[in-house]
Short mmCIF file of the C-alpha atoms (twelve columns), coordinates in Angstrom:
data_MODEL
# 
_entry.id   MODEL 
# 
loop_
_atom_site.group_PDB 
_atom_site.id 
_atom_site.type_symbol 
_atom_site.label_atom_id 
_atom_site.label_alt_id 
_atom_site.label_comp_id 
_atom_site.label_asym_id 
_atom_site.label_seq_id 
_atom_site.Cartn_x 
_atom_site.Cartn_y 
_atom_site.Cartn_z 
_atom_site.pdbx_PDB_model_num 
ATOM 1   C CA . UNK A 1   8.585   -1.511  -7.518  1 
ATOM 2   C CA . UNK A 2   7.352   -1.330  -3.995  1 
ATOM 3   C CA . UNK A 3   3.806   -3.148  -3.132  1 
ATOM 4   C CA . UNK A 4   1.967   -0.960  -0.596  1 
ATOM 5   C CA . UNK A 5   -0.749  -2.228  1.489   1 
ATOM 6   C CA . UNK A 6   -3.733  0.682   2.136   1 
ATOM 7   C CA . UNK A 7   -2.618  0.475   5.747   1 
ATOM 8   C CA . UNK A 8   0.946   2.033   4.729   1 
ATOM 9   C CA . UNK A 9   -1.376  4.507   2.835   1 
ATOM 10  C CA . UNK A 10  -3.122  5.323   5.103   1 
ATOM 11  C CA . UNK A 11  -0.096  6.174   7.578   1 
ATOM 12  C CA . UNK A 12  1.754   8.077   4.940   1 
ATOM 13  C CA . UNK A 13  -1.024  10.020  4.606   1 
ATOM 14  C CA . UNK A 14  -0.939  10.649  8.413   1 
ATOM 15  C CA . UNK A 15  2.697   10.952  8.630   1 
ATOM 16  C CA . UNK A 16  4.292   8.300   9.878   1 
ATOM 17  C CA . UNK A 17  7.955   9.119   10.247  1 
ATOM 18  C CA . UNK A 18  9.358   5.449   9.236   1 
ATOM 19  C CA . UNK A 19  6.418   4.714   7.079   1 
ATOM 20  C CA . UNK A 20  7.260   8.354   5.182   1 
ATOM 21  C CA . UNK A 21  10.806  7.409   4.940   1 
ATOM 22  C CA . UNK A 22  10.683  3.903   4.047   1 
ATOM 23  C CA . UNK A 23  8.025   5.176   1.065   1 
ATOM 24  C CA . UNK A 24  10.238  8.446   -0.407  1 
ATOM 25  C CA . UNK A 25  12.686  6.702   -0.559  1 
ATOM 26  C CA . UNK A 26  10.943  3.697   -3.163  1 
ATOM 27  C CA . UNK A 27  11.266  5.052   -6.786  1 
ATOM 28  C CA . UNK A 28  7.926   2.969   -7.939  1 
ATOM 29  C CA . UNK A 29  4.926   2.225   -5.842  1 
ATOM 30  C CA . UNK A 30  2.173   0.306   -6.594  1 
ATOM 31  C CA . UNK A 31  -0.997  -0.981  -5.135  1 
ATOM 32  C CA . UNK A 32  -4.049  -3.171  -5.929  1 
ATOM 33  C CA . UNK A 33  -7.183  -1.414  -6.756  1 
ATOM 34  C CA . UNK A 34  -8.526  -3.052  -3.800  1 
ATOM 35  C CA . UNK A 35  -6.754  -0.494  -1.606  1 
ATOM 36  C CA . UNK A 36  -7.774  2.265   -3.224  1 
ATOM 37  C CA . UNK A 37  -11.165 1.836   -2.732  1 
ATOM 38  C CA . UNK A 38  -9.807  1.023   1.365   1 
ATOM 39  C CA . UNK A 39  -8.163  4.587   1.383   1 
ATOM 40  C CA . UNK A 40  -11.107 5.953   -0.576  1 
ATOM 41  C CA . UNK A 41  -14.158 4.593   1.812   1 
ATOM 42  C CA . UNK A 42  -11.913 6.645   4.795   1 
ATOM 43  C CA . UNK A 43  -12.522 9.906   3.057   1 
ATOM 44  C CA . UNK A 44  -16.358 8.579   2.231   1 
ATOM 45  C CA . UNK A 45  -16.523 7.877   5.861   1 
ATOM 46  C CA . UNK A 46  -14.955 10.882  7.691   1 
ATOM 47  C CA . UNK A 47  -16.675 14.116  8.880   1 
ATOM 48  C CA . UNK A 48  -17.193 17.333  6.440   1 
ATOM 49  C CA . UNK A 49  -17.235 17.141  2.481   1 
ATOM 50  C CA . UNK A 50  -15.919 13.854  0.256   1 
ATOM 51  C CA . UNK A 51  -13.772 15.110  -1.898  1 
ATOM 52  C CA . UNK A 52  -12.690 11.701  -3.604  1 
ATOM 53  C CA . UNK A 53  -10.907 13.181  -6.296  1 
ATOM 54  C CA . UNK A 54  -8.563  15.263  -3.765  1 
ATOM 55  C CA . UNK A 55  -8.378  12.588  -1.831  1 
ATOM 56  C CA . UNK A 56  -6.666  10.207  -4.688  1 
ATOM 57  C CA . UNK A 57  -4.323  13.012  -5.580  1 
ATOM 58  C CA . UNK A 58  -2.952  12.626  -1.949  1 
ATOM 59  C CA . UNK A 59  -1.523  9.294   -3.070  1 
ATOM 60  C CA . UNK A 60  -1.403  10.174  -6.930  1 
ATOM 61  C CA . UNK A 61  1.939   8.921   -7.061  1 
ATOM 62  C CA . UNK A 62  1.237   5.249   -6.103  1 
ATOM 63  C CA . UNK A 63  -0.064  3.443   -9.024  1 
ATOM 64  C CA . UNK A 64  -3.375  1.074   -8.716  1 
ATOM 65  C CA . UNK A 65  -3.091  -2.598  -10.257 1 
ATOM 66  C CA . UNK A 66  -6.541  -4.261  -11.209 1 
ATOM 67  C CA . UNK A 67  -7.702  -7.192  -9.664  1 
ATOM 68  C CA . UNK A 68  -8.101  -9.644  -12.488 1 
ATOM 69  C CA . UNK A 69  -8.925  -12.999 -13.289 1 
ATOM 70  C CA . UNK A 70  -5.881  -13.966 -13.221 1 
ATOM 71  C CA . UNK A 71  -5.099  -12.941 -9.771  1 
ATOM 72  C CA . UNK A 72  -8.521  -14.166 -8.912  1 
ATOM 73  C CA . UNK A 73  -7.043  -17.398 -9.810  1 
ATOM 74  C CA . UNK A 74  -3.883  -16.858 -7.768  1 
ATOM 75  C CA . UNK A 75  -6.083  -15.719 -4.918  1 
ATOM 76  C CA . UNK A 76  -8.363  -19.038 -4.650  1 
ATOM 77  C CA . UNK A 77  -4.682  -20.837 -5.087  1 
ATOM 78  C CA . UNK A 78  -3.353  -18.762 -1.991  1 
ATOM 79  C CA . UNK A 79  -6.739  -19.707 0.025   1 
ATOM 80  C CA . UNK A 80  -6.681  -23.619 -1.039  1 
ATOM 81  C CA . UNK A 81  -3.110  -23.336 0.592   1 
ATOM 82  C CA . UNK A 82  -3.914  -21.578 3.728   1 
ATOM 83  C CA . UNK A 83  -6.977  -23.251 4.278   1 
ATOM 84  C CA . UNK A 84  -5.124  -26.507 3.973   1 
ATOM 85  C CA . UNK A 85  -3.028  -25.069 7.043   1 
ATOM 86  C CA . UNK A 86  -6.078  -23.676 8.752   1 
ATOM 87  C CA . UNK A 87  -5.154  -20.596 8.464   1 
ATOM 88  C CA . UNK A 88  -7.408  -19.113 5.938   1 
ATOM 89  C CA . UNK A 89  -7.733  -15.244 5.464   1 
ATOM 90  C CA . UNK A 90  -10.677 -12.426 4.721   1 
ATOM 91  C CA . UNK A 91  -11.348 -12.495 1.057   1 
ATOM 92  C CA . UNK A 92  -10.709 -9.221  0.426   1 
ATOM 93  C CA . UNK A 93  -7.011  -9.100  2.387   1 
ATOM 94  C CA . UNK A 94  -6.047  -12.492 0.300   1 
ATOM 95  C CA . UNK A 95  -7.014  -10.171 -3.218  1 
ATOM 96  C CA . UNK A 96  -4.645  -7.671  -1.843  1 
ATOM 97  C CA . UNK A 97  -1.633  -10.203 -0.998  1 
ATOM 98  C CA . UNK A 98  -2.332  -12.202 -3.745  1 
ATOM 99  C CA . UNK A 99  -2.246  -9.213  -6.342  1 
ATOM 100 C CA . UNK A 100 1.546   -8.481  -4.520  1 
ATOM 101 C CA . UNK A 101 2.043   -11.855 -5.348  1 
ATOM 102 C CA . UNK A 102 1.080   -12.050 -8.909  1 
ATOM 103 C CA . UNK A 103 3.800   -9.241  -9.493  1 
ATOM 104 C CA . UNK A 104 6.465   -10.789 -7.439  1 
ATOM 105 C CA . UNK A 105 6.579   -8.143  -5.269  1 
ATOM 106 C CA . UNK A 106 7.059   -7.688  -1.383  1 
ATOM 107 C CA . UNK A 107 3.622   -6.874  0.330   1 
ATOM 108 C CA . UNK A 108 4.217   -3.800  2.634   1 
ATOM 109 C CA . UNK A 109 1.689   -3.122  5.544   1 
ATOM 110 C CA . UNK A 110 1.211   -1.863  8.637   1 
ATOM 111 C CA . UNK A 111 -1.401  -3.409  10.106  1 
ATOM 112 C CA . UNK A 112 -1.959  -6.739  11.469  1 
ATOM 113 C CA . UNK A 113 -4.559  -7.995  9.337   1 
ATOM 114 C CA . UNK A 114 -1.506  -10.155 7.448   1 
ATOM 115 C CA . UNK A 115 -0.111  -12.090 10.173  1 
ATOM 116 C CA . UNK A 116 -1.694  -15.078 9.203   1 
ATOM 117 C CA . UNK A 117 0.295   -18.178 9.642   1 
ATOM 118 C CA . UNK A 118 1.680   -19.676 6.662   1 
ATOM 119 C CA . UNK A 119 1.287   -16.387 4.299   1 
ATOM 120 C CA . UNK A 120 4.963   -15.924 4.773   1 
ATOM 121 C CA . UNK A 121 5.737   -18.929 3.087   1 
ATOM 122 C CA . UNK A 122 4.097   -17.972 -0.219  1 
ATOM 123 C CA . UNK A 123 4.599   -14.657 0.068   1 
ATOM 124 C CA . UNK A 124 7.314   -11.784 1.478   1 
ATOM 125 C CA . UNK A 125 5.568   -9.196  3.600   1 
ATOM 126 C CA . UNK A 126 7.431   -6.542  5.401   1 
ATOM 127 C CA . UNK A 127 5.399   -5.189  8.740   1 
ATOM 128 C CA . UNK A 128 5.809   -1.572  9.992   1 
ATOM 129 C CA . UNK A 129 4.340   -0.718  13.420  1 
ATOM 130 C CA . UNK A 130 3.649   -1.728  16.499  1 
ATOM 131 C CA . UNK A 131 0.606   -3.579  15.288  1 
# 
């Protein structure tokens, strides 16, 4: 089961080449619901019709975890930690990594909004692009 940030999303959706590849050839992919609603709010966004419905079938195929209390929990843990190291991140990117984290899975983004120092020691994140 792959963890996929709504940054690699997002640059499947736009093609990608080594995003594409890495993410055809996972056999599971999964998500937090957080990132939907990130891939979602670009369709809401862009110019002509919203079409939210086609939009989620463009990604039908990675499946959306819920944030819970639970990984609320996990998520105020992560902060505590970070914080500690002052390095604390946005709320909403720590629900993300900390949902990953609550499934022992790998984070996988594209984007730089994770390179915050000390993450990597409570979590594995693997980084594509030149970001």
């Amino acid at each position: 089961m792959t963890f996929l940030d709504s940054s690699v999303i997002i640059d499947y959706l736009d093609g990608v080449e080594d995003v594409v590849e890495f993410v055809d050839e996972q056999p599971v992919l999964v998500t937090s619901s957080i990132c939907i609603y990130e891939v979602l709010a670009g369709e809401v966004f862009s110019a002509g019709e919203t079409d939210l419905i086609g939009a989620r079938e463009n990604f039908g195929r990675v499946t959306a975890l819920d944030f819970s209390e639970e990984v609320a929990f996990e998520a105020a843990r992560m902060q505590n930690r970070l914080l500690e190291s002052g390095n604390p991140m946005s709320p909403r990117d720590l629900m993300i990594a900390a949902t990953a984290r609550s499934e022992g899975k790998e984070l996988v983004v594209s984007d730089a909004d994770f390179d915050t120092k000390g993450l990597r020691e409570i979590l594995s994140v693997r980084r594509f692009g030149p970001y």
